[in-house]
N, C-alpha and C positions, 0 to 999 in steps of 0.2 A: 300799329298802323303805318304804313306805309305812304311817303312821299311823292307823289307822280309828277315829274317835270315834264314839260312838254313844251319845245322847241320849232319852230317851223324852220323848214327846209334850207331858207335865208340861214336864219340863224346858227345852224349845221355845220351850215357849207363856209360860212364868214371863220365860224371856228377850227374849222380844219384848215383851210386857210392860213388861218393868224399860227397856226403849231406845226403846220407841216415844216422841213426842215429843207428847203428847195436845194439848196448845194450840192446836203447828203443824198438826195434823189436825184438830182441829175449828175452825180458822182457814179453812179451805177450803170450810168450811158458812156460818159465818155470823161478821159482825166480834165481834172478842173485847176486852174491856177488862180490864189489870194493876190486882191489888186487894193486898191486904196476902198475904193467904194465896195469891194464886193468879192463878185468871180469871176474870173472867163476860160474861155473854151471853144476847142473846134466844136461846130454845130453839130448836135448828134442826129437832126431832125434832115440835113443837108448832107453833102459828102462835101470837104473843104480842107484846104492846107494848111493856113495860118487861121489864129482864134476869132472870129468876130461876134460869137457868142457870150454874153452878158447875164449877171446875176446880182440885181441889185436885193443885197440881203436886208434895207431898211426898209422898203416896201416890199419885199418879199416876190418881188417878179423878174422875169426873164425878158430879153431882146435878143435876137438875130439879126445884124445890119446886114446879112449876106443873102438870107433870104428873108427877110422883113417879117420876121413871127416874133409873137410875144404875147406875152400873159405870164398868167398865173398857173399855182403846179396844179390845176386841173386842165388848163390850156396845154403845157408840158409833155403828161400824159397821155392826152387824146393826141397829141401829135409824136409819141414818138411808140 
């Protein structure tokens, strides 16, 4: 007999979330630099000179002070 778990879409989505690996995914846009808190980086969502691109890896989310975006790596995604 077989066990059937069943999840809602919340719950899914919290767990890809919680595992996705936001750095190594936005590592694939554009090169990242280790800072105290996290990462940063020229905006790959922007075109920009110096880094103002932010990756807090304890919450697991993103910020751009250059052009004001941020979220999470499904926010990430749909913008880049």
């Amino acid at each position: 007999m077989s066990k059937t778990i069943e999840r809602s879409f919340e719950e899914v989505k919290n767990l890809i979330k919680e595992r996705a690996n936001l750095p190594e995914i936005v590592s694939r846009h554009t090169k990242i630099t280790k800072t105290a808190r996290g990462f940063k980086a020229c905006c790959p969502i922007h075109k920009e000179k110096t880094p103002s691109f932010n990756i807090d890896t304890r919450g697991n989310y993103f910020y751009c002070y250059g052009c004001n975006q941020g979220g999470d790596v499904f926010k990430f995604l749909e913008l880049t």
